[in-house]
N, C-alpha and C positions, 0 to 999 in steps of 0.2 A: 375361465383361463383358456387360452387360444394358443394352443402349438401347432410350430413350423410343420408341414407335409414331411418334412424329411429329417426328422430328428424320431429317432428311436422310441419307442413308446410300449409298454406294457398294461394290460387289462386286470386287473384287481379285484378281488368280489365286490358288487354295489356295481360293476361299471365304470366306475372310476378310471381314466384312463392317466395315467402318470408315466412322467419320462423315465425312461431304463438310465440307469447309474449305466453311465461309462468310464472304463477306468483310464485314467488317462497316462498316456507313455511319457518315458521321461525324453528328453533330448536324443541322451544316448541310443534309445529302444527303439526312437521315431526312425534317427538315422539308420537304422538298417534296413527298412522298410520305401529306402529313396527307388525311385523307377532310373531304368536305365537312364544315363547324360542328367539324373539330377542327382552329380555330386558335388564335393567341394574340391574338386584339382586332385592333383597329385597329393594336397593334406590328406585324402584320402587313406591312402597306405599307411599312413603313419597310425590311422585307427584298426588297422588289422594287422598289428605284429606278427601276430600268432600265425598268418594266412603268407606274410611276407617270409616269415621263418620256413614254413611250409616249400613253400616255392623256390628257396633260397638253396634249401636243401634237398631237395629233388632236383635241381637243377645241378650242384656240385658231386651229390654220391652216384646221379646214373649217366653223369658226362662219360667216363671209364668203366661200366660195370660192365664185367666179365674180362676185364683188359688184364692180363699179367703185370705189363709194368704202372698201372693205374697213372696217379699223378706225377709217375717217371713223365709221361708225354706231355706236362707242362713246361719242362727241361729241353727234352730230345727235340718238340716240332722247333721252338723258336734258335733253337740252335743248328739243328739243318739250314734252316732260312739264313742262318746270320753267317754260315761261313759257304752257303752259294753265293751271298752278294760280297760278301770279302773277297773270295777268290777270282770272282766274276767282272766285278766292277772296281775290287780294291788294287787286285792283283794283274789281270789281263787286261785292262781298260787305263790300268796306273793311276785311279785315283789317290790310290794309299798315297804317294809320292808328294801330293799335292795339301795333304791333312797333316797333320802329327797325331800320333796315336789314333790313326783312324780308326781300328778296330771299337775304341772305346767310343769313337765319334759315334758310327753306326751302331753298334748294339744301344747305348743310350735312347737312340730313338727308334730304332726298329721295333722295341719292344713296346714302347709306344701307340705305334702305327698297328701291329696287331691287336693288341686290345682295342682299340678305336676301330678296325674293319670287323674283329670275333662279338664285339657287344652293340657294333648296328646292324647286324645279319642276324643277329639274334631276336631282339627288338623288334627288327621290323615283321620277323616270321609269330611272333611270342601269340599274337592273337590267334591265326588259321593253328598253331601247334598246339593252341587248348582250346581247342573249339568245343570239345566236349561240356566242358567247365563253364564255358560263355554261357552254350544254349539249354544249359541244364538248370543254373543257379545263378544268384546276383551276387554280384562282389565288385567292388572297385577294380573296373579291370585296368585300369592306370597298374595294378600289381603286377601284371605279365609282363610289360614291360621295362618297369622297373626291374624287376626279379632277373629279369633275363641281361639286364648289364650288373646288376649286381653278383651274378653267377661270373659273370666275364671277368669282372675284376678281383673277384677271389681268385679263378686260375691266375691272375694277368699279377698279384702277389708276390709268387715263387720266382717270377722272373726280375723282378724289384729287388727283391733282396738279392737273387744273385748279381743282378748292377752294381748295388751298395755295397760286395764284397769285393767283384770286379775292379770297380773305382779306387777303394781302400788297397788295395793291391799296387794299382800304378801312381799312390803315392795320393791319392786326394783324401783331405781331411778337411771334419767341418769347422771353420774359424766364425765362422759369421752366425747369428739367429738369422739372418736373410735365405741363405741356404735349403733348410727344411720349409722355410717360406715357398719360397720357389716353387720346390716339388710338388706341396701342395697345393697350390695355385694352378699347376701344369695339371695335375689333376680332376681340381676342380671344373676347369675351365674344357677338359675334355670330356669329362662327364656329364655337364649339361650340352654340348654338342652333341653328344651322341644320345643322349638322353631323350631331346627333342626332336632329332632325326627318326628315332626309333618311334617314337610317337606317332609322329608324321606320314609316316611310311610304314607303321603296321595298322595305322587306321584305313590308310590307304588299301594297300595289301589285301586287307579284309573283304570290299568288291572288286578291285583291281589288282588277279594273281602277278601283272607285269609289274608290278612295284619291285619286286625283293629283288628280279632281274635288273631293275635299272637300278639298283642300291650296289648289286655284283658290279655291276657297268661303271661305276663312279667311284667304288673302293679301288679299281683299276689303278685309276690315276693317283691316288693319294701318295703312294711312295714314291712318288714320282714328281708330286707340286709340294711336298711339303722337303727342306732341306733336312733329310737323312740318307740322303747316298751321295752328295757333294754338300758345297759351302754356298750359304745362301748369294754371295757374289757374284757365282755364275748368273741364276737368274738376274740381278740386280745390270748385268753385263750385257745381257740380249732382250732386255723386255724395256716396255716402255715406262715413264717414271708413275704413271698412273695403274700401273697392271702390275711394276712389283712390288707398290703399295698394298695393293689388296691383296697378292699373294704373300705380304709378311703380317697382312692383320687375319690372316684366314687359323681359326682357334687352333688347329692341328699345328699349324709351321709355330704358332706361339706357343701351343703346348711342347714341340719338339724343341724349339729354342731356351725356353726354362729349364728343359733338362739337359741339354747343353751346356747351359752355364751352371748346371748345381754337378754333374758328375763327369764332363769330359772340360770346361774350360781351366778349373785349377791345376789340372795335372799339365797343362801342357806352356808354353813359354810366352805365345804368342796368338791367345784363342781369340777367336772370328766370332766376336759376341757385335749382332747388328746396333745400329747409330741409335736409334729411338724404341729400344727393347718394351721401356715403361710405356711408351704413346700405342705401341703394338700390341704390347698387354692387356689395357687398356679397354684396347678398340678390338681386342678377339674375345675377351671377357663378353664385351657389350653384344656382341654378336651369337656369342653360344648363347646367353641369355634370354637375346629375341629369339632364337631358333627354337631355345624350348617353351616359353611363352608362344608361341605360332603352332607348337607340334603342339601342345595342348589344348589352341583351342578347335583346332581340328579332328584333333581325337575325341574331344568332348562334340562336337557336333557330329560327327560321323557315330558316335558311340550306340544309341537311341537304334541305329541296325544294323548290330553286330549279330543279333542271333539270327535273322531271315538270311543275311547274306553269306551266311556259314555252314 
């Protein structure tokens, strides 16, 4: 009998040389033993709840620790913000004049746009801020990531509900199943944007500290191209017909316009819901999707030296 050089083998009395019994791993057992960049995607997370949990909640209990008013300041920041740009833009600049119920116009999406700039600064930092955990142990680091918008959207929560009572306030009620549709579609659609971005740029980030700087540099502009402090008209008004096509298929301005039509368009007489919502839906859907499809497969390729460049 003629064995392989490189198959295990054990000595017996007589000499006898016979292959060592190896035990063999199940699926399960193999996969935790994959080397760095050989995972399966983002399914990855889904196989460490336990590590996701972990992450989820160290992330939400030391956002505020040692703070007095704790999760008071998922309240107080986005309400500083919302009534500088009311007074600022609503009032001194005379937008309001120009909206109905503005206030409700701008907080619907303001709230928005925060969680979309708090959970890709997050994201993008989530690898160099556990560096420790990278260069120590193996785990699907697609979790950092992930973990660190799913931390964003738990705070980004308490600011929902208070929209949804806001709204209920100035008279909007839900008549339609399309409605909650909406939302979470507006939802969706900016969670895998920012999902993929955060991918992209904390892979990046990991040899190139200038990344999270140019993520600051482009969060810039966001309140600013997406319509939450006027009506998308304006743009529609001074751009050309090819540039404010793509700035109403850009996932944010589609994410801020489903929330438009689910919590400021009913309450008001005469709401400024754009021509082709569904074709923009659509085509922002399609885009946040390549973006995280693209952020992943550059996370997965850059992944392999996360720990030398750490």
């Amino acid at each position: 009998m003629t064995l392989d050089d490189t198959q295990p083998v054990r000595v017996v009395q007589g000499g006898e040389r016979r292959a060592a019994s190896r035990p063999k791993l199940s699926p399960l057992d193999d996969a935790r033993y994959r080397a760095p960049g050989d995972s399966r995607w983002l399914l990855d997370t889904f196989r460490y709840p336990h590590l996701l949990a972990m992450l989820l909640k160290r992330g939400t209990s030391t956002r505020y620790y040692g703070s007095v008013m704790g999760w008071g300041w998922s309240y107080v920041k986005p309400a500083i913000q919302f009534f500088m740009y009311f007074f600022m833009i609503g009032i001194v600049l005379g937008v309001d004049r120009g909206i109905e119920l503005f206030p409700l116009y701008l907080f619907s999406g303001i709230i928005l746009l925060n969680f979309y700039g708090e959970a890709t600064r997050a994201a993008t930092n989530s690898i160099t801020a556990n560096s420790s955990l990278v260069k120590k142990i193996y785990l699907p680091r697609e979790l950092f990531p992930v973990s660190a918008v799913g931390s964003a959207f738990i705070h980004f929560l308490p600011q929902l509900i208070l929209l949804i009572i806001v709204s209920a306030i100035y008279g909007v009620r839900v008549t339609s199943w399309l409605t909650p549709l909406y939302v979470l579609l507006a939802l969706l659609i900016v969670l895998m944007f920012t999902l993929g971005l955060g991918l992209f740029f904390g892979a990046i980030n990991v040899a190139f500290r200038d990344a999270k700087n140019i993520i600051d540099v482009l969060l810039m502009f966001a309140i600013w191209m997406s319509p939450v402090l006027y009506l998308h008209e304006r743009m529609r008004d001074v751009l050309p017909a090819w540039i404010y096509q793509l700035y109403m298929v850009n996932p944010v301005s589609v994410s801020v316009e489903l929330f438009h039509l689910s919590f400021w368009a009913p309450a008001v007489l005469e709401p400024s819901t754009p021509d082709f919502l569904l074709t923009n839906t659509i085509g922002g859907f399609g885009i946040a999707l390549g973006t995280l499809l693209l952020g992943q497969v550059v996370f997965r390729k850059l992944e392999g030296d996360f720990a030398q460049n750490l």
